[in-house]
Structures are given as structure tokens and as C-alpha cells.
Backbone as ProteinMPNN parsed JSONL, in Angstrom:
{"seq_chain_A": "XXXXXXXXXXXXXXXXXXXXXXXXXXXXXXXXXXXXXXXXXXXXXXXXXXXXXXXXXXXXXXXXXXXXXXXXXXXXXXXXXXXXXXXXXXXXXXXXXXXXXXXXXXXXXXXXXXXXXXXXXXXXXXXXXXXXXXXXXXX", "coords_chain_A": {"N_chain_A": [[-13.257, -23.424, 22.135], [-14.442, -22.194, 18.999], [-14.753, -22.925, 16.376], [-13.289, -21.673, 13.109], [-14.343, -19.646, 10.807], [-14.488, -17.964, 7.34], [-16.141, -16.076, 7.713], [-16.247, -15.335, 10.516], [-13.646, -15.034, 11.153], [-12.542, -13.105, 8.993], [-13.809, -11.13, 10.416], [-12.545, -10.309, 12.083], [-11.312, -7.506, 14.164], [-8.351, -6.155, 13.757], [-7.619, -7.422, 11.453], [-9.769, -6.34, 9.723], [-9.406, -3.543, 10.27], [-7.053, -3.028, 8.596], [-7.464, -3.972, 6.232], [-7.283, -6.61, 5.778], [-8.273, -9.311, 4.548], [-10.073, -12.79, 4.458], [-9.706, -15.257, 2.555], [-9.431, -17.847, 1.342], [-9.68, -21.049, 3.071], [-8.357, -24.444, 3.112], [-7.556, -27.462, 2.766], [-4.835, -27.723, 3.737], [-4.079, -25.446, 3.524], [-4.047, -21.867, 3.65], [-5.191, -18.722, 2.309], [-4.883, -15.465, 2.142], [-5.572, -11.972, 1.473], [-4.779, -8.791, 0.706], [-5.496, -5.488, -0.528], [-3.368, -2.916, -1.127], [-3.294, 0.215, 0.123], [-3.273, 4.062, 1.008], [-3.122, 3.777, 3.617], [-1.399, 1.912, 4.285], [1.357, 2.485, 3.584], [4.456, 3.584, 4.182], [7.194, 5.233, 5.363], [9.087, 5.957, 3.435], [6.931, 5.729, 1.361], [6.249, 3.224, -0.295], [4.233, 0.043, 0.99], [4.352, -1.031, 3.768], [6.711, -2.974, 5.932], [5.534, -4.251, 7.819], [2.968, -4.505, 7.394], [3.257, -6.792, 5.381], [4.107, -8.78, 7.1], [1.852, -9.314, 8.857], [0.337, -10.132, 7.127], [1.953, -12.754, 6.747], [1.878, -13.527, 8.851], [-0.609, -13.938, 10.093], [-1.924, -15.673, 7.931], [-1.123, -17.837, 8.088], [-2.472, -18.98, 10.861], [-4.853, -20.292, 9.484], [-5.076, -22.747, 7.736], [-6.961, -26.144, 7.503], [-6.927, -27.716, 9.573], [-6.135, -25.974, 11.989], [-7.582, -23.328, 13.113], [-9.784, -23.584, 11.976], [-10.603, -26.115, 12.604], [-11.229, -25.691, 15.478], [-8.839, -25.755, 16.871], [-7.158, -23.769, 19.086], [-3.679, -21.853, 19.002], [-0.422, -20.452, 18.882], [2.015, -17.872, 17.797], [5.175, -19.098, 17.493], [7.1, -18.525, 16.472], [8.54, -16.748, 13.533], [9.491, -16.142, 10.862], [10.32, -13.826, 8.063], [11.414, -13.276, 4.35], [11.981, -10.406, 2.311], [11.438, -10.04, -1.284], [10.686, -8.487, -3.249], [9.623, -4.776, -2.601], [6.549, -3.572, -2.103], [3.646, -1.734, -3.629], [1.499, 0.864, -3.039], [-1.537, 0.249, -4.3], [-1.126, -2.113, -5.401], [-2.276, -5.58, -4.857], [-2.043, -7.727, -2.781], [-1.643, -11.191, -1.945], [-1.525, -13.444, 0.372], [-0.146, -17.104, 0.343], [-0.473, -19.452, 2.531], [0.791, -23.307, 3.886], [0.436, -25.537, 5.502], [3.039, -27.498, 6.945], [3.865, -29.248, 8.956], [2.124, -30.999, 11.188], [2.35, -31.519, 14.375], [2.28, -32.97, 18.269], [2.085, -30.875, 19.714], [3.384, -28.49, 18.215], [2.652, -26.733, 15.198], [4.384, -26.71, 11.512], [4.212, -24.038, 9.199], [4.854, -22.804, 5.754], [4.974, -19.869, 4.094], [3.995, -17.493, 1.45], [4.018, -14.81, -0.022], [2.337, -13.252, -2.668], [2.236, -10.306, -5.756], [-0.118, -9.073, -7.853], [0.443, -9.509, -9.995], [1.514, -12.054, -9.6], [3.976, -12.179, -8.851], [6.863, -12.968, -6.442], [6.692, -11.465, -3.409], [7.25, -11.876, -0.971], [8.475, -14.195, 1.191], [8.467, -16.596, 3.624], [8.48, -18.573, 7.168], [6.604, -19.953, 9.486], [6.53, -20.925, 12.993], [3.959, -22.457, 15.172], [2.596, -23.032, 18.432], [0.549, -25.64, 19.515], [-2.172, -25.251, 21.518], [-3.005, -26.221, 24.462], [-5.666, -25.517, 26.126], [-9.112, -24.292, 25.62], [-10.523, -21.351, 24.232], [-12.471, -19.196, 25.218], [-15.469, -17.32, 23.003], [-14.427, -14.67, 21.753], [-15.329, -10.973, 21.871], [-15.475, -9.527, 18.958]], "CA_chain_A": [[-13.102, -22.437, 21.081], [-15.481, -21.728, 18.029], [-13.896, -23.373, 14.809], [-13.002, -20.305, 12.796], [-15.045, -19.807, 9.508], [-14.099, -17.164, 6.277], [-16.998, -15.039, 8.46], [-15.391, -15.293, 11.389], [-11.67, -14.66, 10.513], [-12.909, -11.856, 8.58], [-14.798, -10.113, 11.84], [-11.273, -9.918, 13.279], [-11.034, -6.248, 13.972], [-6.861, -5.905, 13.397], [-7.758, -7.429, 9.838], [-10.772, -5.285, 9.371], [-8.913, -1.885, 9.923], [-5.888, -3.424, 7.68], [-8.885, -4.444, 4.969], [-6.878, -7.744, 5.008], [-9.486, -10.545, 4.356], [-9.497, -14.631, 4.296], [-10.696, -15.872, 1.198], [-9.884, -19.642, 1.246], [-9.54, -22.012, 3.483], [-8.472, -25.634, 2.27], [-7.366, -28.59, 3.795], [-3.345, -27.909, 4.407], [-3.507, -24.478, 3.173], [-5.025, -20.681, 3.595], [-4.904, -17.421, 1.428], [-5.597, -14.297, 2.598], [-5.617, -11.255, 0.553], [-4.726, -7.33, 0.551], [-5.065, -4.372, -1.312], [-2.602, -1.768, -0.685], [-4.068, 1.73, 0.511], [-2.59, 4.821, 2.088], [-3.09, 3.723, 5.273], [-0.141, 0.797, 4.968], [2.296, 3.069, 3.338], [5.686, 3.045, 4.944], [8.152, 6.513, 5.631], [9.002, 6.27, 2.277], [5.844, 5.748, 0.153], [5.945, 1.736, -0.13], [4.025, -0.568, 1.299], [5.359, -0.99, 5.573], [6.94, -3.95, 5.94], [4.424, -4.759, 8.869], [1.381, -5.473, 6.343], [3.012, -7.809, 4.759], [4.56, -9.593, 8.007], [1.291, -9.446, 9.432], [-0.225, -10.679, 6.417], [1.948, -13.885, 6.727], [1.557, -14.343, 10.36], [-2.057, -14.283, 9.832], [-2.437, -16.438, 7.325], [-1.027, -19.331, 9.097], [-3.582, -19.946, 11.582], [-5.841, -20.893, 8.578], [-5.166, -24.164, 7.236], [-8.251, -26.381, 8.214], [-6.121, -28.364, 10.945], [-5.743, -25.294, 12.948], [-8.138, -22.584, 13.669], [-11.22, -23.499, 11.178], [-11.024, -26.979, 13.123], [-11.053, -25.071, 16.251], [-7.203, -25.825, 17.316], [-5.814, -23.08, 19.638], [-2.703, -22.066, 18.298], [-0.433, -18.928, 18.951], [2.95, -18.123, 17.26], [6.568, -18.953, 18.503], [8.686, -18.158, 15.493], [8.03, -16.198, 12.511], [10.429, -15.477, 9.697], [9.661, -13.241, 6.771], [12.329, -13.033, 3.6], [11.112, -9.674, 1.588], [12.424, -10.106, -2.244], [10.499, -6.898, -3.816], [8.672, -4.102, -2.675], [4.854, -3.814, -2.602], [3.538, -0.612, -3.498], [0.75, 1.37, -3.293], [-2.276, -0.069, -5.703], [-0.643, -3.117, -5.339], [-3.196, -6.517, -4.534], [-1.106, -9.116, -2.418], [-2.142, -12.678, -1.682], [-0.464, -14.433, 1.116], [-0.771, -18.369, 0.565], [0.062, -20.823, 3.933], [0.811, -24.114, 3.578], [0.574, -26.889, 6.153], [3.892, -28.175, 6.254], [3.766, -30.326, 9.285], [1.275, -30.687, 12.564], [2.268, -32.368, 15.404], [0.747, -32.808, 19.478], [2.533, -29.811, 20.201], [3.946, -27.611, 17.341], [2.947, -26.597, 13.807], [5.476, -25.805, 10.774], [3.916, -24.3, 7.618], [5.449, -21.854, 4.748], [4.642, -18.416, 3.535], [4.566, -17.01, 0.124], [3.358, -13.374, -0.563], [2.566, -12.307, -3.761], [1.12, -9.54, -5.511], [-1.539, -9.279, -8.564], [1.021, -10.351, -11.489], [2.164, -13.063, -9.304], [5.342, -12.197, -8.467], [7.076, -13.162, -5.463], [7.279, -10.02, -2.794], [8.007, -12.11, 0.693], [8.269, -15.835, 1.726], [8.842, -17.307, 4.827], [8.299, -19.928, 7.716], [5.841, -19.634, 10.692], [6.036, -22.213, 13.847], [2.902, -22.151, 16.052], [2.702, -23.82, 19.627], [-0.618, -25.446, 19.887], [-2.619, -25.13, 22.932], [-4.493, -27.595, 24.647], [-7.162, -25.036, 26.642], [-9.52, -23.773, 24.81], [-10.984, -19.849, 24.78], [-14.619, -18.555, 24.948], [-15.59, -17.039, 22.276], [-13.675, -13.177, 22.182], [-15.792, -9.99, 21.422], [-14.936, -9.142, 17.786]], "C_chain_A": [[-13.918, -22.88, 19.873], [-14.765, -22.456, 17.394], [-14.057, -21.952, 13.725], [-14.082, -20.979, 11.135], [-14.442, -18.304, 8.53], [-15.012, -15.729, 7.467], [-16.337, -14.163, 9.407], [-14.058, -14.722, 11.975], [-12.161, -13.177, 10.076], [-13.557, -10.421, 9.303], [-13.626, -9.402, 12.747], [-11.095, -8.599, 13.541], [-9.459, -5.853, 13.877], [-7.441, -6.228, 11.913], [-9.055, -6.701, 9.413], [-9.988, -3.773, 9.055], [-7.763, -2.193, 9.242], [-6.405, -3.563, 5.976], [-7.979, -5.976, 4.833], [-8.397, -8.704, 5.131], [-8.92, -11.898, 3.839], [-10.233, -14.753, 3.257], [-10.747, -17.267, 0.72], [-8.971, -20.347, 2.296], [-9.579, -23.683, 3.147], [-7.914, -25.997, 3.281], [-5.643, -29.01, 4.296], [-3.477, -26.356, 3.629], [-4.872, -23.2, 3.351], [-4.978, -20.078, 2.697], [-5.971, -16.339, 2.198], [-5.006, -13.057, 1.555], [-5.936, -9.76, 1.216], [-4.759, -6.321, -0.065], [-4.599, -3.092, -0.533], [-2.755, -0.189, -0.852], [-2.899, 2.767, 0.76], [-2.497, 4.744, 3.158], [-2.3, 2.663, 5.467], [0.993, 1.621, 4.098], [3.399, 3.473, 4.624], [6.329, 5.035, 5.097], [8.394, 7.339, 4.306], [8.253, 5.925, 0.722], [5.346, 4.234, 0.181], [4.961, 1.537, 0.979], [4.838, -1.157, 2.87], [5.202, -2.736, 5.117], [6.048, -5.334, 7.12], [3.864, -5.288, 8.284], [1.885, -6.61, 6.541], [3.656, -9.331, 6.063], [3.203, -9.827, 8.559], [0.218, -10.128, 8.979], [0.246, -12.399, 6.755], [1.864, -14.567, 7.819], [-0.107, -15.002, 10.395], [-2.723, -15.506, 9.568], [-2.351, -17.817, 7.674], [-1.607, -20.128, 10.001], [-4.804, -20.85, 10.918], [-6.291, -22.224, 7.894], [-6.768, -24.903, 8.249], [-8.004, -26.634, 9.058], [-6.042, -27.955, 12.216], [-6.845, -24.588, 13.103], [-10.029, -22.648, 13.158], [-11.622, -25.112, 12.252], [-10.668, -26.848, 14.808], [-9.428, -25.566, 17.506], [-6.626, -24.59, 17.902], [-4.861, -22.967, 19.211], [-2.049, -20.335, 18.69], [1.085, -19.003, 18.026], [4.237, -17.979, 17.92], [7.521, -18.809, 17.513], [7.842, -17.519, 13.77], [9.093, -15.477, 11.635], [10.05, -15.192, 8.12], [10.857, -12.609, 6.378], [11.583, -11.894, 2.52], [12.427, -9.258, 0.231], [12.161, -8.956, -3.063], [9.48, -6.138, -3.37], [7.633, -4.27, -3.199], [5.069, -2.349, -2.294], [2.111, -0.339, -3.158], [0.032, 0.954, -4.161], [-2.216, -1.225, -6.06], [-2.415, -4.465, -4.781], [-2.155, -7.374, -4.267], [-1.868, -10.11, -1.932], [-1.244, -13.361, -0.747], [-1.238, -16.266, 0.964], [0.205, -18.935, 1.532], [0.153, -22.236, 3.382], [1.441, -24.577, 5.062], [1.738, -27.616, 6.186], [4.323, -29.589, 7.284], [3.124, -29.978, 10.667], [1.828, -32.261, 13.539], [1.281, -32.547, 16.516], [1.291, -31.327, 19.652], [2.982, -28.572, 19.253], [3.322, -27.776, 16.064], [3.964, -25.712, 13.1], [4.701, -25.478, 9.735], [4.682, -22.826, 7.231], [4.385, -20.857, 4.366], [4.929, -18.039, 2.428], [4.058, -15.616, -0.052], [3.311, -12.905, -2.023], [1.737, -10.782, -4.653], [0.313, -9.885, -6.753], [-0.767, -9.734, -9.712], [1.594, -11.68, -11.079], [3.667, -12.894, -9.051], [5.657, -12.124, -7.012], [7.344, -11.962, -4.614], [7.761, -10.439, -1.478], [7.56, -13.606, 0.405], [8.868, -16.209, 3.149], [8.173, -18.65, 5.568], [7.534, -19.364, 9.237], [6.036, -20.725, 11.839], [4.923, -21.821, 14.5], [2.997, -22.964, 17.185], [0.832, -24.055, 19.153], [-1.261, -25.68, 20.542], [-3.334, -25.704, 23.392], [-5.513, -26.842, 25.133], [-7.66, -24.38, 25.379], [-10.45, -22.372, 25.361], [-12.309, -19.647, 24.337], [-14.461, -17.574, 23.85], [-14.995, -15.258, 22.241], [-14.929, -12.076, 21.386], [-15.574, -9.194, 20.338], [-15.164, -7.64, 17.712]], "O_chain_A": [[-14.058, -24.1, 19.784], [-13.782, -22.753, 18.073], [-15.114, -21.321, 13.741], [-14.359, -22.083, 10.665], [-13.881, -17.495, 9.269], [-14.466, -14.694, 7.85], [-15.988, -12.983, 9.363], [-13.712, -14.146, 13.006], [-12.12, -12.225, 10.856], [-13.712, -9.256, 8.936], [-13.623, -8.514, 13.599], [-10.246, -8.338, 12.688], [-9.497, -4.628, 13.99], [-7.719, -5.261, 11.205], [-9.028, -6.628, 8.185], [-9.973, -3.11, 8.018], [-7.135, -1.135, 9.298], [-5.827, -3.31, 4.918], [-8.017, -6.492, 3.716], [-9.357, -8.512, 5.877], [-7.917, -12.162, 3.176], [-11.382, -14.322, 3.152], [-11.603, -17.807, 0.02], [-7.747, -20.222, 2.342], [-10.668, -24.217, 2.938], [-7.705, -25.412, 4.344], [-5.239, -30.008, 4.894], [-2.476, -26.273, 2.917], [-6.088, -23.37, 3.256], [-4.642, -20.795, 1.754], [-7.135, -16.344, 2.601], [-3.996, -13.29, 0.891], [-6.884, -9.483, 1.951], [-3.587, -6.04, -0.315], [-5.179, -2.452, 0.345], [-2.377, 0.467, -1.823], [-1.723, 2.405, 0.726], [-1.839, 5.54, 3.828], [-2.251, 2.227, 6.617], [1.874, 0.765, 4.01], [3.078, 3.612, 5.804], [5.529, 5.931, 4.826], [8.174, 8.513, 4.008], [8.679, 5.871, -0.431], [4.22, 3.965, 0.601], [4.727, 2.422, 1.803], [5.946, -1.69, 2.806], [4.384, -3.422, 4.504], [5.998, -6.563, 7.175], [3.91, -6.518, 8.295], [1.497, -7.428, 7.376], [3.593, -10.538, 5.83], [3.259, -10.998, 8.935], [-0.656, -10.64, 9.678], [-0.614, -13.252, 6.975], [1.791, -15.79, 7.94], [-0.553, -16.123, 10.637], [-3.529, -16.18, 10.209], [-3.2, -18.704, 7.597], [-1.517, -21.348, 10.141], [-5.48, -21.73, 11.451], [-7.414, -22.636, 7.605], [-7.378, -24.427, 9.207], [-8.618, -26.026, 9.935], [-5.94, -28.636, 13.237], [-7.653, -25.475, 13.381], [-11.034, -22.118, 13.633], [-12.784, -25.26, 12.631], [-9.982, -27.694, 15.38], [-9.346, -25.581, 18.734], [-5.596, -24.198, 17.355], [-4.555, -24.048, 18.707], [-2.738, -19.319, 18.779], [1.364, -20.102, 17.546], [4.506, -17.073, 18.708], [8.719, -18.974, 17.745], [6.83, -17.913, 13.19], [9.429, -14.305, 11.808], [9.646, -15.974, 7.26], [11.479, -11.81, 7.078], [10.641, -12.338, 1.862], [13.517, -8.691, 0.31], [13.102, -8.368, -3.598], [8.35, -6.57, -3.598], [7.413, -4.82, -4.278], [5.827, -1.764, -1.521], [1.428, -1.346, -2.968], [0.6, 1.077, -5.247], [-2.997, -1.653, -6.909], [-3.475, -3.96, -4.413], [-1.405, -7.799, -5.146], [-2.929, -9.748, -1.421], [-0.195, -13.839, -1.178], [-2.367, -16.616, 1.31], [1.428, -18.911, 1.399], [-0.452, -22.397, 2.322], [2.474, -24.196, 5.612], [1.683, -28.573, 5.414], [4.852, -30.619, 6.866], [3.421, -28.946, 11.269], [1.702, -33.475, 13.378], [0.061, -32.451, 16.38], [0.323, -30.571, 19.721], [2.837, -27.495, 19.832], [3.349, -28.929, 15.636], [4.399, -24.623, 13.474], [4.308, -26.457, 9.1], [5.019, -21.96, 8.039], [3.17, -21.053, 4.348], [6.118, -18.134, 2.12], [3.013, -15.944, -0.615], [4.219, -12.219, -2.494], [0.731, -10.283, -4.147], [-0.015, -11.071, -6.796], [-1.406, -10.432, -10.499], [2.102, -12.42, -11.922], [4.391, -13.884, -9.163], [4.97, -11.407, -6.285], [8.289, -11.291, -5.029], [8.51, -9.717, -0.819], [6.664, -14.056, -0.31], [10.007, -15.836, 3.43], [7.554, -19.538, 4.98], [7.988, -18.44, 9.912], [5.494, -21.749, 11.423], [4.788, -20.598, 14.449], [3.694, -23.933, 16.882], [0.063, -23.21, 18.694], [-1.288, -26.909, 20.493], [-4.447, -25.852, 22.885], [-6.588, -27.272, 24.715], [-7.001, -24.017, 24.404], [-10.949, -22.263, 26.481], [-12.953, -19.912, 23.323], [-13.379, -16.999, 23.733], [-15.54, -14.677, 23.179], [-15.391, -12.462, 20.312], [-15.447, -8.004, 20.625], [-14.771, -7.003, 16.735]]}, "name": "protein", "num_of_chains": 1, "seq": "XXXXXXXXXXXXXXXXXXXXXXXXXXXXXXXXXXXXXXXXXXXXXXXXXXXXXXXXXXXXXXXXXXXXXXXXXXXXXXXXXXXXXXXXXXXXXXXXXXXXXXXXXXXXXXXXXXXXXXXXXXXXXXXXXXXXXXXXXXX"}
């Protein structure tokens, strides 16, 4: 497998038609970043609670450890706490954090926020990570 790059990540077609985008990759931590359209609006007007779950699943493969230093990795647990609505117009930021890599499992944390900084979701991701590695996929 490739080692993932900002390019790369960004080619993903699920985060393309979402407009989410990676914007940093560091060395125990990601951020990825959304602005909130009509096309993630929910039943009742908000922001679907999907985005932003899908935002923090996302963002977790990012740390350098994992997918930029081409680490296989898929997810086996994913819990997302949502403390306020995102709306419409809204700009959210999911930051990851590295919280511990083993041979077999990573743990890192989730924060979501949006453009004043205020907290809108946090949670906890595990990942299994995989010893084969995959040919490059058709973006």
C-alpha cells in the first residue's frame, strides 16, 4: 500500500462528493475539515448526523503512524458523543489524536468542532491494523 499523502486522501471519492478535505497531517494527529452545504442537511434542516460521524471516522486513519506511513488499518469500534448541532453555513474541523498504536490495534480521540471553536461531537475510534497490504485502489 501507497503511504497516503494530503493529495491522496483528498482524491478519495466518498470525501470528494461530501467536500470533506484533509488539511494536516502531523505526527500523532490529523484534521480534516467541512463546510456545511445542502447536500448534508438532515430531515430537519441541520446538519445529518452522518457528516459528522463520517467526518470522525475519517479522520482517524490520518495520524502519520497509520495511513500517511502506509499502515493498513480498518475500523472496529467507533463512538461519536454529539454536544450541539451543526448547521447549515457552518465550517467543522475534526481533529484525531494518536492515543495509542500497538502490533495489532490503534486507540485515538475525536473532537469536532465548528468555526468559533466550539465543541459539536467528540469521541473514540479503535482501528485493527492489517498486516497485508492493498494495490493501489482506483480513486
Amino acid at each position: 500500500m501507497q503511504p497516503a499523502t494530503l493529495e491522496s486522501a483528498n482524491a478519495i471519492s466518498l470525501l470528494k462528493t461530501l467536500g470533506i478535505h484533509l488539511v494536516e497531517i502531523g505526527d500523532r494527529h490529523a484534521v480534516m475539515q467541512v463546510a456545511v452545504d445542502d447536500r448534508h442537511r438532515n430531515y430537519l434542516g441541520g446538519a445529518h448526523g452522518g457528516l459528522i460521524a463520517t467526518l470522525a471516522d475519517t479522520v482517524c486513519f490520518f495520524p502519520r503512524p497509520l495511513l500517511p506511513s502506509g499502515q493498513a488499518a480498518t475500523t472496529i469500534n467507533l463512538n461519536v458523543s454529539y454536544v450541539r448541532a451543526a448547521a447549515v453555513g457552518d465550517c467543522l474541523q475534526a481533529r484525531a489524536e494518536l492515543v495509542h498504536k500497538g502490533r495489532r490495534t490503534a486507540s485515538l480521540t475525536v473532537r469536532v468542532t465548528d468555526q468559533q471553536e466550539r465543541l459539536i461531537a467528540h469521541g473514540t475510534a479503535s482501528l485493527l491494523l492489517l498486516a497485508e497490504t492493498f494495490p493501489p485502489a482506483d480513486l
